[in-house]
NUFIMAR-423053 format. One line per field, with one value per atom (N, C-alpha, C, CB): x, y, z; atom name; residue in one letter. Coordinates in steps of 0.1 Angstrom, whole numbers. Each point is the difference from the previous one (the first is absolute). Glycine has a CB too. Layout:
BEGIN
east	(X:...);
north	(Y:...);
up	(Z:...);
atom	(CA:...);
res	(a:...);
//
This chain:
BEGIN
east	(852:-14:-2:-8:0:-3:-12:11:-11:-14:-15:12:-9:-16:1:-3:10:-1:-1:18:-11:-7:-10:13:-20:-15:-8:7:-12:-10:-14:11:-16:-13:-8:2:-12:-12:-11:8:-17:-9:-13:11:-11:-10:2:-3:14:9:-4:25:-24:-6:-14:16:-20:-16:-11:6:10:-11:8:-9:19:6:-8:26:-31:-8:-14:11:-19:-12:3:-10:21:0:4:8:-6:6:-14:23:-35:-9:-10:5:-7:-11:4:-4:21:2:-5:19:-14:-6:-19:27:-33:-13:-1:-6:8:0:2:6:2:2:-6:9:-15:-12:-11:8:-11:-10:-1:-4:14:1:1:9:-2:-4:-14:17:-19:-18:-13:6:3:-8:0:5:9:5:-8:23:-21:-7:-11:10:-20:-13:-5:-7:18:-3:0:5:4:5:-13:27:-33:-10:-11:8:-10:-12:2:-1:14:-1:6:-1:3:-2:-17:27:-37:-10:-9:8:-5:-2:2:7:7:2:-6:20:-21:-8:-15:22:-29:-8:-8:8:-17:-2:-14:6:-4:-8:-12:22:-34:-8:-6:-6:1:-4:-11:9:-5:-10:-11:19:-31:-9:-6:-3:-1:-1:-16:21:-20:-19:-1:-5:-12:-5:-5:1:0:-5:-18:18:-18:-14:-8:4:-14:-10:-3:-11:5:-8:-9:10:-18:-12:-12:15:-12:-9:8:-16:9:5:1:-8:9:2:15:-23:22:13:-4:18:-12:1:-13:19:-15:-15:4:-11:-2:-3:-7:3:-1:-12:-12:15:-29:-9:-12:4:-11:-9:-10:7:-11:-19:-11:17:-30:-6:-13:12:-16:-5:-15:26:-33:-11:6:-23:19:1:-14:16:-10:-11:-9:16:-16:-4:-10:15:-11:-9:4:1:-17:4:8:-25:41:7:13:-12:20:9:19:-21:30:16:5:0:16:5:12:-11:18:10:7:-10:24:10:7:2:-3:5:9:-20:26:11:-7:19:-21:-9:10:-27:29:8:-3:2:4:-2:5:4:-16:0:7:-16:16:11:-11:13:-26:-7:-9:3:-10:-7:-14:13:-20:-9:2:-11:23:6:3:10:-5:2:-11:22:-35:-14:-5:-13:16:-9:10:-20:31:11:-12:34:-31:-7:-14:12:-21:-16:-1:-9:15:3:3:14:-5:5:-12:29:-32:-13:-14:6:-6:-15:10:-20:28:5:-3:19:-15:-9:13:-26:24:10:7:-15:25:8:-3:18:-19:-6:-13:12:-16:-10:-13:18:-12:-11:-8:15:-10:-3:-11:27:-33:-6:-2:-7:8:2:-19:20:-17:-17:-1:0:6:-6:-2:12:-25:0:7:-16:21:0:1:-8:17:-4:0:-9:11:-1:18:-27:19:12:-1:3:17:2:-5:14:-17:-3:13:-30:27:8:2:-6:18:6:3:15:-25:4:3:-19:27:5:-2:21:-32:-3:10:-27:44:7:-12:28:-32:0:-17:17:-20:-10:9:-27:32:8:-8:12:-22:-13:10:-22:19:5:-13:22:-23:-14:7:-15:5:-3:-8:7:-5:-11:4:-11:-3:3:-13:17:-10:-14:-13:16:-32:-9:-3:-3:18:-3:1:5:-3:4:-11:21:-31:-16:-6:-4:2:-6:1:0:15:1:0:15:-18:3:-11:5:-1:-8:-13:21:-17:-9:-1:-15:7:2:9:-4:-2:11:10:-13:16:15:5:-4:4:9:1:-3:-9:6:8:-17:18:8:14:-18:19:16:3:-7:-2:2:6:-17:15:4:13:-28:26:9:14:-20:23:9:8:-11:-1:9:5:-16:4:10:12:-20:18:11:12:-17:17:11:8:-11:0:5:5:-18:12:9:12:-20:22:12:12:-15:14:3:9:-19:11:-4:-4:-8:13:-3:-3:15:-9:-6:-16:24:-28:-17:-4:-3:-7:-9:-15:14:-18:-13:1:-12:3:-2:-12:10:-13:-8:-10:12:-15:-7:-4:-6:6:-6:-4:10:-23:2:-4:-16:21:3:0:-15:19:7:-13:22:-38:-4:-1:-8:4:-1:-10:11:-14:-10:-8:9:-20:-6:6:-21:22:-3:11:-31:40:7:-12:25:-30:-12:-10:14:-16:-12:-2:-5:19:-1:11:-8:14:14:-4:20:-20:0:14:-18:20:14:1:-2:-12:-4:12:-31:42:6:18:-33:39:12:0:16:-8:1:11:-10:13:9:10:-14:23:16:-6:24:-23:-3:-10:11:-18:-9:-8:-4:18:-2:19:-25:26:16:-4:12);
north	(-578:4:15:-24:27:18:3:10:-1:4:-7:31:-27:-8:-10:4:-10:-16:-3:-7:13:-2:0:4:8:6:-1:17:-30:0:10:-22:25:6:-4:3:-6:-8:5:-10:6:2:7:-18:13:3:13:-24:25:12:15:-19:16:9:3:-10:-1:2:8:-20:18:8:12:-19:23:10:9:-13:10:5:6:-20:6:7:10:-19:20:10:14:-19:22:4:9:-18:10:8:0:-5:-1:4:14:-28:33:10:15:-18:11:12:2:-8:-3:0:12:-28:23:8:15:-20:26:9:12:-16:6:7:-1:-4:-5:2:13:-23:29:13:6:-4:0:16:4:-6:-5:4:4:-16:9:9:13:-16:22:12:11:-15:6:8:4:-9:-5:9:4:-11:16:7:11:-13:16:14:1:0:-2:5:2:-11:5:-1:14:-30:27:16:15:-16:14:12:2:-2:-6:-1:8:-25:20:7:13:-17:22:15:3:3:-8:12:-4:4:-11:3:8:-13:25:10:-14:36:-30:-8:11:-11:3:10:4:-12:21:2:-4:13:-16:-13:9:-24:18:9:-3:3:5:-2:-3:13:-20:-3:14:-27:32:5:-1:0:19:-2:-6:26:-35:-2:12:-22:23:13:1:-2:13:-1:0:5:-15:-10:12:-23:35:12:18:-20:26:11:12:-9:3:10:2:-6:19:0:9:-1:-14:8:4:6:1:0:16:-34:37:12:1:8:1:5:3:10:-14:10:-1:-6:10:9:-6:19:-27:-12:5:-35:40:0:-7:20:-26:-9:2:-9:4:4:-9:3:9:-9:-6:17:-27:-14:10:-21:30:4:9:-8:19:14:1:14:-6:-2:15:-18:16:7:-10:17:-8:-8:3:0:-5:1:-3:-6:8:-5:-10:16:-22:-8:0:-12:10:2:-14:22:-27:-10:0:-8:-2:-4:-6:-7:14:-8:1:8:-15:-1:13:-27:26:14:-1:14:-11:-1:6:-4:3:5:18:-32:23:9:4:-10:26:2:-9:20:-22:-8:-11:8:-16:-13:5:-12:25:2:5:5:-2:5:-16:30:-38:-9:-11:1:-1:-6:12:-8:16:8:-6:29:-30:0:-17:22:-27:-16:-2:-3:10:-3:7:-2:10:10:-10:25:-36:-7:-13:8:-11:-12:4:-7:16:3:3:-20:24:10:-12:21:-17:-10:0:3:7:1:-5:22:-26:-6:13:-20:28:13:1:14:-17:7:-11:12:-10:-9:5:-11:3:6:10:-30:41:7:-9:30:-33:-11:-9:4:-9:-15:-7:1:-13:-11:-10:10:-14:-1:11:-15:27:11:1:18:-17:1:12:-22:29:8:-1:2:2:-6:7:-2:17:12:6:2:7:16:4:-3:18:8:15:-14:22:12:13:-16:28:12:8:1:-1:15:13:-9:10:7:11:-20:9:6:-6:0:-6:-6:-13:27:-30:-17:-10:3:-7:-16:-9:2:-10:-9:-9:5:-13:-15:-8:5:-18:-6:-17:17:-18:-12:-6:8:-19:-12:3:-20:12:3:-4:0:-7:-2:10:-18:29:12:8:1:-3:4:-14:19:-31:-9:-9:3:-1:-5:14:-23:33:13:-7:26:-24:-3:10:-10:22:12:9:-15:25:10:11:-17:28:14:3:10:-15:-1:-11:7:-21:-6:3:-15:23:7:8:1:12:10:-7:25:-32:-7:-9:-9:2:-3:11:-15:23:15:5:12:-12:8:-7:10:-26:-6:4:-16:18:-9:18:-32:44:10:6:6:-8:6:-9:8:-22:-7:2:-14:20:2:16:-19:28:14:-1:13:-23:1:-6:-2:-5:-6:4:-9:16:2:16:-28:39:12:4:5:-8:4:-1:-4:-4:-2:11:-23:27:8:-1:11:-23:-4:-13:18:-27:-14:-3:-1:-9:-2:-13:15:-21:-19:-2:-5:-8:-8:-16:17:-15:-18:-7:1:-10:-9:13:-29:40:10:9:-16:19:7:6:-9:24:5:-2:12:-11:0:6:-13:19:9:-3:1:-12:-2:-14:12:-11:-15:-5:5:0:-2:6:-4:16:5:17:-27:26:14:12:-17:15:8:1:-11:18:2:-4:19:-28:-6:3:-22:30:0:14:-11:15:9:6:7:-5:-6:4:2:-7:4:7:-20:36:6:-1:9:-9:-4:7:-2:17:8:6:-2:-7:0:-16:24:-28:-13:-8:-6:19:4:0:16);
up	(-315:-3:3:6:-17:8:7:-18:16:13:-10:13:-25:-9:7:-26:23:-2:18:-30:38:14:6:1:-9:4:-10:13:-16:-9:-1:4:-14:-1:7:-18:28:-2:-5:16:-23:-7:8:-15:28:8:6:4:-2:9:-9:10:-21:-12:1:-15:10:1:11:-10:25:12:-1:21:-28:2:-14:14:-22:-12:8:-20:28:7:10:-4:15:9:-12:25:-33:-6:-5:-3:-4:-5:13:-27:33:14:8:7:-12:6:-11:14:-26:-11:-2:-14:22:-1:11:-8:21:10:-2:9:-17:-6:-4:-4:-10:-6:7:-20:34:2:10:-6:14:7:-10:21:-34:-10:0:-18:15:-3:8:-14:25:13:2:11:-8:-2:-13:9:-19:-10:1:-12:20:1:12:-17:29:8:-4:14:-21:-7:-5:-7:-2:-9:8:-20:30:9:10:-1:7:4:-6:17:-31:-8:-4:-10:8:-6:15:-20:31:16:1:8:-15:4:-9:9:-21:-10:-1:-15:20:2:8:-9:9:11:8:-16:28:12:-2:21:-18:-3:20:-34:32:13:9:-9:23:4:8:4:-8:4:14:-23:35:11:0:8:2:4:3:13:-16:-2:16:-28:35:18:-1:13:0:1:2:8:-17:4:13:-19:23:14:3:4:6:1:3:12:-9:1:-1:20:-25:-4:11:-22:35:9:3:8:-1:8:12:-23:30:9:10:-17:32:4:8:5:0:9:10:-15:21:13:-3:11:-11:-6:17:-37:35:8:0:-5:11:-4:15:-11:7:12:-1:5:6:2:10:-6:9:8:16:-25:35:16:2:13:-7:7:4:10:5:7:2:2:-18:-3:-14:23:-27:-16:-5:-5:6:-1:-6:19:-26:-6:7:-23:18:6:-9:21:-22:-6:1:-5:-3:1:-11:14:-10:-8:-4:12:-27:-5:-15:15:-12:-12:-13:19:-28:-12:-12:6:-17:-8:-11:7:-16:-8:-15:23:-31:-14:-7:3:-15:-9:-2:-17:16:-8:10:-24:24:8:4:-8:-5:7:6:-13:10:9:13:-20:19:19:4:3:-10:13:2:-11:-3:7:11:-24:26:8:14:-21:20:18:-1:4:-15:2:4:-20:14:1:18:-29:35:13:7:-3:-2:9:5:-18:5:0:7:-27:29:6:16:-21:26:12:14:-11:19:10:3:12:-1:6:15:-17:21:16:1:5:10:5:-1:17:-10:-4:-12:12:-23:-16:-4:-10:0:-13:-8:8:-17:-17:-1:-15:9:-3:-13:10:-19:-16:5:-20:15:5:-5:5:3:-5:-15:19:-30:-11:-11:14:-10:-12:-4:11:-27:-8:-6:-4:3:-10:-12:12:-21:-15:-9:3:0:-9:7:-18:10:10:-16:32:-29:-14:10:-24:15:9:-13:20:-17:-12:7:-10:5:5:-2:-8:2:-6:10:-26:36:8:14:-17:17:11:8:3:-12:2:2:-19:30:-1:-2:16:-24:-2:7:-22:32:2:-2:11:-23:2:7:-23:33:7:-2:18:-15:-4:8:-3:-2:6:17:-26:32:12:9:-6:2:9:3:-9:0:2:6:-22:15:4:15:-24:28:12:18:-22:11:11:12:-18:32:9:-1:12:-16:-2:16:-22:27:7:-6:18:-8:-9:2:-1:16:5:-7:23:-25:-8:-14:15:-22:-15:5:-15:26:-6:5:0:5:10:-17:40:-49:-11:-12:11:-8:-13:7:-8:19:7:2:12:-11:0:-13:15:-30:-10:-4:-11:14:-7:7:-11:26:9:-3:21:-24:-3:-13:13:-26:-11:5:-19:26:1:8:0:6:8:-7:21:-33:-6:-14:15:-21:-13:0:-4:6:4:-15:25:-35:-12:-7:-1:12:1:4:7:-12:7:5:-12:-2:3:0:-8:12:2:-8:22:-34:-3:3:-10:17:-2:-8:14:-22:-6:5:-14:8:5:-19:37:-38:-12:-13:10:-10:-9:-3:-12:25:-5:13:-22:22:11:8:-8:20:6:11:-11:16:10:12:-10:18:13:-3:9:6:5:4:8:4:14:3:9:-22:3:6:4:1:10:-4:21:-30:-5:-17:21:-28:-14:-4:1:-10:-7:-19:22:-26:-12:-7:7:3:-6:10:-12:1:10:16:-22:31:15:-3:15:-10:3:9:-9:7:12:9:-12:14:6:9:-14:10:12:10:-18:12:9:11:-28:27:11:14:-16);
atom	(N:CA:C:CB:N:CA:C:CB:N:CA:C:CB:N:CA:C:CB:N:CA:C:CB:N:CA:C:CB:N:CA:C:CB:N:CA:C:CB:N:CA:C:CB:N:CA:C:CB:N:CA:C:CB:N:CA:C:CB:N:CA:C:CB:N:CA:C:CB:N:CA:C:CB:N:CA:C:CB:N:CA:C:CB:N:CA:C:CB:N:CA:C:CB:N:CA:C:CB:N:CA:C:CB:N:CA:C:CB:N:CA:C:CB:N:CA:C:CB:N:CA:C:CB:N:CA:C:CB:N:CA:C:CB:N:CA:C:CB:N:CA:C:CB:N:CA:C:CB:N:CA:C:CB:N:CA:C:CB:N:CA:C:CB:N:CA:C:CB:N:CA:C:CB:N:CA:C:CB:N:CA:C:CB:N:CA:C:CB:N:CA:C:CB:N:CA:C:CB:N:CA:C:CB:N:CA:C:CB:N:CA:C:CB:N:CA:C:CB:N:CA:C:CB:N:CA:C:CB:N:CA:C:CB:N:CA:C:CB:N:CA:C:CB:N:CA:C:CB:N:CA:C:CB:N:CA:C:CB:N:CA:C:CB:N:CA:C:CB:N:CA:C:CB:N:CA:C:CB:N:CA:C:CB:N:CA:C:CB:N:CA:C:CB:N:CA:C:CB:N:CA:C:CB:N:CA:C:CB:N:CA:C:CB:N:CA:C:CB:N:CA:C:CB:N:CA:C:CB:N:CA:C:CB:N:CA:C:CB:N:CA:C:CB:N:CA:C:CB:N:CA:C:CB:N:CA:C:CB:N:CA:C:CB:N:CA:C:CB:N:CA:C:CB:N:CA:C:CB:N:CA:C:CB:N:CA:C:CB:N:CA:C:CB:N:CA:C:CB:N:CA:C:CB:N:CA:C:CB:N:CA:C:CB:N:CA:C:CB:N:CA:C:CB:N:CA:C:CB:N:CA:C:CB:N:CA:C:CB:N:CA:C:CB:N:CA:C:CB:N:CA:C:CB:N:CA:C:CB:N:CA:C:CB:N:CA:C:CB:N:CA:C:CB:N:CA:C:CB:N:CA:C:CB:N:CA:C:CB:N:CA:C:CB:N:CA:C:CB:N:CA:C:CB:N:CA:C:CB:N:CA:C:CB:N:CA:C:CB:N:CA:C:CB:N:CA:C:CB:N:CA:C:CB:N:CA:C:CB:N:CA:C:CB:N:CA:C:CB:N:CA:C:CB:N:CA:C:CB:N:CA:C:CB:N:CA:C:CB:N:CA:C:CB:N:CA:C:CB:N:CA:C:CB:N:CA:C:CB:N:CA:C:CB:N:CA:C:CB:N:CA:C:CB:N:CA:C:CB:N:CA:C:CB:N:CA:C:CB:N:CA:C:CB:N:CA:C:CB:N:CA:C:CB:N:CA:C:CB:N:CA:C:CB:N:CA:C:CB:N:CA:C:CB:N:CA:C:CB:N:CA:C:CB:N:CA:C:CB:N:CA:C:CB:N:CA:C:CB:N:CA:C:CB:N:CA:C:CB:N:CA:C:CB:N:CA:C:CB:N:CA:C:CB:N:CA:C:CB:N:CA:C:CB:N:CA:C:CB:N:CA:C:CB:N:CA:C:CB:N:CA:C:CB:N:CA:C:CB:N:CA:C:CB:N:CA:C:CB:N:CA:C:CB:N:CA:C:CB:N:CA:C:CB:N:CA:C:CB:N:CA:C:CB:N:CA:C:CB:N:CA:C:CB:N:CA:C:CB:N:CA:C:CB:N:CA:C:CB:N:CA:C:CB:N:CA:C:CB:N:CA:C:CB:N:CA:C:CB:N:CA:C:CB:N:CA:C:CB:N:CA:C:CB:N:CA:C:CB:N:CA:C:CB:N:CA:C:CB:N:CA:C:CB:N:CA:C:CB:N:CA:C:CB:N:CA:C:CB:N:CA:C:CB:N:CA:C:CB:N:CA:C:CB:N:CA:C:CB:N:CA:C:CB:N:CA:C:CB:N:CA:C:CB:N:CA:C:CB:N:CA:C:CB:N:CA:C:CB:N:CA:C:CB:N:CA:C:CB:N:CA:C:CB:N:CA:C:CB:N:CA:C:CB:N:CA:C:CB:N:CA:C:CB:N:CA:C:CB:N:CA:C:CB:N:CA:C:CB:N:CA:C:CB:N:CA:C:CB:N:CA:C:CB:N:CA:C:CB:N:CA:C:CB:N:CA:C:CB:N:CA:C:CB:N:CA:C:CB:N:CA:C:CB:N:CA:C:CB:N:CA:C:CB:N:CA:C:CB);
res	(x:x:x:x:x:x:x:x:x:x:x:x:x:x:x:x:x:x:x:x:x:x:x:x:x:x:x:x:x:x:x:x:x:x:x:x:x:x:x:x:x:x:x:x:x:x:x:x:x:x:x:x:x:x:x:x:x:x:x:x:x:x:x:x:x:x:x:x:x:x:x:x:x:x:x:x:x:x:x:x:x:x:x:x:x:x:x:x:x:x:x:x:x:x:x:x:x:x:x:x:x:x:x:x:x:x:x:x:x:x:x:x:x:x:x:x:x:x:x:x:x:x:x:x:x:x:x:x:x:x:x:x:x:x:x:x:x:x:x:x:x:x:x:x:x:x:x:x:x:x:x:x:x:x:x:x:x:x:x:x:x:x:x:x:x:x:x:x:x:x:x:x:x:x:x:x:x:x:x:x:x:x:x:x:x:x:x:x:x:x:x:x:x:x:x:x:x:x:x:x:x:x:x:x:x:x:x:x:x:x:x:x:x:x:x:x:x:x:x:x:x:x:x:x:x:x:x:x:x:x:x:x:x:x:x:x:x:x:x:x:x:x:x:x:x:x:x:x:x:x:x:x:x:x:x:x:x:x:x:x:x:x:x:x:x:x:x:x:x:x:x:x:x:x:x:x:x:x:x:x:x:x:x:x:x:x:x:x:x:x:x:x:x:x:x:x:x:x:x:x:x:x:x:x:x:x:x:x:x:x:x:x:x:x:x:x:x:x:x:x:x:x:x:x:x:x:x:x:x:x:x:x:x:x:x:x:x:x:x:x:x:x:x:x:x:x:x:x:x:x:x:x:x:x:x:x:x:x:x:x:x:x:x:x:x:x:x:x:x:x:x:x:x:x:x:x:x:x:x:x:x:x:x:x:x:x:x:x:x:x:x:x:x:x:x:x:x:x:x:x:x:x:x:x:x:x:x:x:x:x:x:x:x:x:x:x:x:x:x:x:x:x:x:x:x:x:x:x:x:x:x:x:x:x:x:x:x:x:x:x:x:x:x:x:x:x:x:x:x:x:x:x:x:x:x:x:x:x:x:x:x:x:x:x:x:x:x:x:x:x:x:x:x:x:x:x:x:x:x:x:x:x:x:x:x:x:x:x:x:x:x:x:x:x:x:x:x:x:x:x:x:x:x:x:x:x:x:x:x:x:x:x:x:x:x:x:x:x:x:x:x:x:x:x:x:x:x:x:x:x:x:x:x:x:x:x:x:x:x:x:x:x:x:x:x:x:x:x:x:x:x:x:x:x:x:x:x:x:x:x:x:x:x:x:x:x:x:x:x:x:x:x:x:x:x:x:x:x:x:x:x:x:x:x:x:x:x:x:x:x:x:x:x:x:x:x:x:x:x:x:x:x:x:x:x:x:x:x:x:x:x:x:x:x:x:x:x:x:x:x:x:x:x:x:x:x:x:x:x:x:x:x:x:x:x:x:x:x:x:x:x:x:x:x:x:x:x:x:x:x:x:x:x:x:x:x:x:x:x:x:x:x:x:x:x:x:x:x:x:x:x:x:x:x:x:x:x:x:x:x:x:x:x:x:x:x:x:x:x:x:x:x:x:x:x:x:x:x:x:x:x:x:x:x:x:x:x:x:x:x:x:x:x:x:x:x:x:x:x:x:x:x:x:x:x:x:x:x:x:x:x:x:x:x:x:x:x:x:x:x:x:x:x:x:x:x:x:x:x:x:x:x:x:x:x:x:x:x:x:x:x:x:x:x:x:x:x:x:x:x:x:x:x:x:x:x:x:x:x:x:x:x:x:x:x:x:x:x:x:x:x:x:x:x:x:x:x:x:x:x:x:x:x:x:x:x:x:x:x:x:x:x:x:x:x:x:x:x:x:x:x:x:x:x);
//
């Protein structure tokens, strides 16, 4: 007998030897094709330009100050109608009129020491700060509580005039004059006893 005829075919033996045969050539093509479209995917990567990522934008800031200073606030004593001063930390504007009214703001808020009290009454508001280089005027205008609530007497007007221009000269040296206003018109009298109808000079209130 020869080797055929010892080792028959089997028919089955074929059939699994045919399937292992193409599950391997499947396998094949399927890493070809993988391959292929990694490739395309990352040539399509390099050549495409990345575009540039844009950063959040800084939060603004909640007020336009920077920053603070020493300024010069004087105040009326409990005891005699004479005034003092005190030295405080007030924040400080970009812009001039934001830093007189940052000092005129702390001035009407009233001393820190037990000695002092505020000469404005009570309730009075800044309204405006306008500044004429050009005469060296600082105008103030404050609300009508600064007449209407004045206790009145002549000593508490002039400790009233005297706080706000000695604080704006110590301050603000490019002042020369002080003007008041109350609701943006001028007016005669805080209390009756001091003329206010025309600016107060730095200079003669040192």
């Amino acid at each position: 007998m020869d080797e055929h005829s010892q080792h028959p075919h089997d028919p089955a033996d074929e059939h699994a030897a045919a399937r292992g045969s193409l599950g391997g050539r499947q396998l094949a093509a399927i890493a070809g094709v993988a391959l292929g479209i990694l490739f395309v995917v990352m040539w399509m990567l390099l050549r495409t330009p990345r575009e540039p990522v844009e950063e959040a934008p800084a939060p603004a800031p909640a007020r336009t100050l920077e920053g603070s200073r020493a300024v010069t606030l004087y105040f009326a004593s409990v005891d005699e109608p004479v005034i003092y001063s005190e030295t405080r930390e007030v924040g400080v504007g970009r812009r001039f009129d934001e830093q007189v009214r940052q000092v005129i703001d702390a001035l009407i808020a009233g001393p820190d020491e037990e000695r002092g009290v505020s000469a404005i009454p009570a309730g009075t508001q800044l309204l405006a700060v306008a500044f004429d280089p050009d005469t060296g005027t600082l105008y103030l205008d404050f609300g009508s509580d600064l007449v209407a609530a004045h206790p009145g007497g002549s000593a508490a007007e002039y400790c009233t005039v005297a706080v706000i221009v000695r604080t704006v000269a110590e301050n603000f040296p490019e002042a020369r004059a002080v003007q008041l206003l109350i609701d943006g018109s001028q007016i005669d009298t805080i209390a009756g006893h001091i003329r206010a109808d025309e600016p107060f000079l730095v200079r003669d209130w040192r």
